[in-house]
C-alpha positions, 0 to 999 in steps of 0.5 A, spaced: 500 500 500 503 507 498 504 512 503 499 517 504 502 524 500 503 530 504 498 535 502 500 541 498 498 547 496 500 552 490 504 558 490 504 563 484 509 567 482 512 573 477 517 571 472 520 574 466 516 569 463 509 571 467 506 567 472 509 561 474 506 557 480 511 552 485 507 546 489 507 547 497 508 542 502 503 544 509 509 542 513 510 548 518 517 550 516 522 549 520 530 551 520 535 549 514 540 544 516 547 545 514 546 541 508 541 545 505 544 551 506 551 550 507 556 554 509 562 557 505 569 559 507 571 563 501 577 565 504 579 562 498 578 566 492 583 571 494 589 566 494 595 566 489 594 559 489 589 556 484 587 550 487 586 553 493 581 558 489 578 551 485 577 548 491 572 555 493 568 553 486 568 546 487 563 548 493 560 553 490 557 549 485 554 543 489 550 549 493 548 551 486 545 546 483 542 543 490 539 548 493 541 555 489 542 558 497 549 559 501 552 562 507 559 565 506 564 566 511 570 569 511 569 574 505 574 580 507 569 585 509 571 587 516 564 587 521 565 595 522 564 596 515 556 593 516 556 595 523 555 602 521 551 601 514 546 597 519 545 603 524 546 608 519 540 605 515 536 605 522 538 611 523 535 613 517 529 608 517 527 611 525 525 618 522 518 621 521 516 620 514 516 627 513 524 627 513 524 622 509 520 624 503 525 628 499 529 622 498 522 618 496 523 614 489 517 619 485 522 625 486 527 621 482 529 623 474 528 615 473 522 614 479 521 607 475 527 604 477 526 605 485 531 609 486 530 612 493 525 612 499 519 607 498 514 607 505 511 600 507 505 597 503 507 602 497 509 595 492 507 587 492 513 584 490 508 578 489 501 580 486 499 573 489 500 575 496 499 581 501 503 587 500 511 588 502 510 590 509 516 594 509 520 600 508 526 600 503 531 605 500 535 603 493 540 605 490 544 603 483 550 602 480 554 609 479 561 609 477 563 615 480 562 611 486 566 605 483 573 605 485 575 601 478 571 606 475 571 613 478 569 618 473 562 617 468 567 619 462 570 613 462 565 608 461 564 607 454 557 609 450 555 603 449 555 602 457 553 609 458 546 609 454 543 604 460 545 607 466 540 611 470 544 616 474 541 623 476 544 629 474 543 632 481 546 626 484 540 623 487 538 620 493 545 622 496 543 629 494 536 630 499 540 627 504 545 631 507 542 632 515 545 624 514 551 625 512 553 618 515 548 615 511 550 615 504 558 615 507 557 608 510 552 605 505 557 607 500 562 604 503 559 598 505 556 597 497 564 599 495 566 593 499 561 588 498 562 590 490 569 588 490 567 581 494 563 581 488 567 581 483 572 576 486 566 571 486 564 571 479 571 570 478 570 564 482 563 562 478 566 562 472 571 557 475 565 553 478 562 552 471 568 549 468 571 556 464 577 560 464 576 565 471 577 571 466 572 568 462 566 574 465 571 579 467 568 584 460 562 582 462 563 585 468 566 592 468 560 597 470 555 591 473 548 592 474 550 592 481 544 596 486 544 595 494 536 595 497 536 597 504 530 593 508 526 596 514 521 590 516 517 592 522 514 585 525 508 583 523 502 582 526 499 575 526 505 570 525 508 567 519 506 561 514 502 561 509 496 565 509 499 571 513 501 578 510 509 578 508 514 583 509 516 582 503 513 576 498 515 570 495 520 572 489 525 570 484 531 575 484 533 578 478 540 577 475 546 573 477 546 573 484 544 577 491 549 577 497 544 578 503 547 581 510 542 581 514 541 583 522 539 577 528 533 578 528 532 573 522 526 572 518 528 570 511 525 564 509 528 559 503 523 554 499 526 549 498 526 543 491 520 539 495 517 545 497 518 545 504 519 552 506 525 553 511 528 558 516 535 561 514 536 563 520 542 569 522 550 567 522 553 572 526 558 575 521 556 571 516 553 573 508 548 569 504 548 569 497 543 566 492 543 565 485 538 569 481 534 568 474 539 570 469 544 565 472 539 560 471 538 562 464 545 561 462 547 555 465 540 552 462 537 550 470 543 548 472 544 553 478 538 554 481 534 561 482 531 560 489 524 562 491 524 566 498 521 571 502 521 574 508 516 575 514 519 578 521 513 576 527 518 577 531 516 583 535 522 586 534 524 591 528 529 588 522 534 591 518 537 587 511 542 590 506 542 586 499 546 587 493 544 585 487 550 582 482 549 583 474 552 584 468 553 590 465 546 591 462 549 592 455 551 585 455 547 579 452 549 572 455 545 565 451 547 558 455 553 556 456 556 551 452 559 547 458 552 547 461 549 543 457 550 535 457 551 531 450 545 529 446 541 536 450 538 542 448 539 549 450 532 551 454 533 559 453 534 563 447 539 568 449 536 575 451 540 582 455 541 584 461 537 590 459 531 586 456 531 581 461 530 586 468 525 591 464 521 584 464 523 583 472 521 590 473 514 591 469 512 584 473 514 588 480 507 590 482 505 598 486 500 598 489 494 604 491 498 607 496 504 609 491 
């Protein structure tokens, strides 16, 4: 006689590709275990020694093609760097809405793109789901801020056409009662920047390419840092319940997450079981994201996750998002696809592939 299956439900979602649907299991969640999202020691990529960086690659793909989620240790980013840009953010976010408005995303040049201050419940990352109850701040790739880079005038045209960078330097510009602010964000985004690009170094490792072999791709990338403000909800977390922010895909490459010891993102994992990566003192997490996904023809896996904080207390995360220049156009690998296999994807840009992500991003009445 067959086992009784586990009652599920389904999850909808948006994609690139419109509504995609993920099968959930009613088992309450629970927290990850070490072998679902494993913790990696990346000191690695840094050394001289090529083994030593092959060995760093070797782990991150069994973390890809698992679960698509990680935690990252011994990164190079001194904990005072996130310390400061944690308690400038909540500086910042603590204020009354009113000290907040001048930065507000609708005084933006490019208010499409989000750039700036959101108030809590003005997007639904899900459409499916309750609105994002949480207060952001964004901020996009500006070379001026990029120590490789330092001066708009040396990003080639064919780069330049897709930048969005207000002339009046906003939102650092509407900040200046909190000059701590945008010093230690910036600083912070600068660091994890250069951690960035060490890791596409070791991804490109990882999927049996030459380490160079996406440094063209990568010389202004589309790299944004989203600050998170989540009040606790009220009512719990699990299914049925209002979401900090909703169940999604990111966008590009990959996402590298510090997040405060508050918790409260939650990974879904391939059976559908939704688990708890709970907060590692010093500790990065790093998911890979649909672009990745794409090019290495389902291969790395971009990971549906979410957050609820029913804590009782206030949570802060910093997320910076990891992409190619968006000039760039990337089809799947060849190393990726096994004899006798078909590619899955066309090859499409960055460019194309984020406006789809972005109009799929849904505002809500209060915006």
């Amino acid at each position: 006689m067959a086992a009784p299956t586990e009652p599920t439900t389904q999850l909808w979602l948006s994609s690139g590709n419109g509504p995609i649907s993920r099968t959930i299991l009613s088992t309450p969640l629970r927290d990850a275990q070490p072998s679902e999202i494993p913790l990696i020691d990346v000191s690695g990529i840094f050394s001289p020694s090529l083994p030593a960086r092959t060995a760093v690659a070797q782990q991150i793909r069994h973390a890809a093609t698992t679960n698509g989620f990680f935690y990252m240790t011994n990164h190079g980013i001194p904990a005072p760097i996130t310390s400061a840009a944690h308690s400038a953010g909540l500086s910042f976010f603590r204020r009354p809405a009113e000290a907040k408005e001048p930065v507000r995303t609708t005084h933006s040049q490019h208010h499409k793109y989000k750039v700036g201050w959101k108030p809590a419940a003005t997007l639904r990352i899900n459409p499916f789901e309750s609105a994002d109850m949480r207060e952001s701040f964004s901020w996009r790739y500006d070379p001026r801020y990029d120590p490789a880079v330092g001066r708009m005038e040396n990003v080639p045209a064919e780069v330049a056409r897709y930048m969005k960078v207000d002339e009046d330097g906003f939102p650092w510009s509407k900040t200046g009662d909190l000059p701590e602010f945008e010093e230690a964000v910036v600083k912070c985004w600068q660091a994890v920047l250069g951690l960035g690009r060490a890791l596409v170094r070791s991804m490109a490792l990882s999927l049996g390419l030459e380490e160079d072999a996406f440094d063209a791709k990568f010389t202004h990338p589309d790299a944004a840092v989203a600050l998170n403000y989540y009040p606790s909800l009220e009512g719990g977390e699990g299914e049925g319940k209002d979401v900090s922010i909703g169940s999604h895909t990111d966008f590009q490459l990959f996402t590298i997450l510090w997040q405060d010891e508050v918790g409260g993102l939650q990974v879904l994992d391939r059976e559908g079981q939704w688990l708890r990566a709970k907060p590692i003192p010093g500790a990065f997490v790093v998911n890979f994201a649909d672009y990745m996904q794409r090019i290495t023809n389902d291969r790395y896996l971009s990971t549906v996750h979410r957050v609820q904080n029913a804590t009782g207390k206030e949570r802060l995360s910093m997320a910076f998002f990891f992409g190619f220049n968006l000039n760039e156009s990337c089809g799947v690998l060849d190393t990726c696809v096994k004899p006798g296999e078909e590619k899955k994807y066309d090859e499409i840009s960055c460019q194309e592939w984020t406006q789809r992500r972005l109009k799929a991003m849904h505002t809500t009445k209060a915006e």
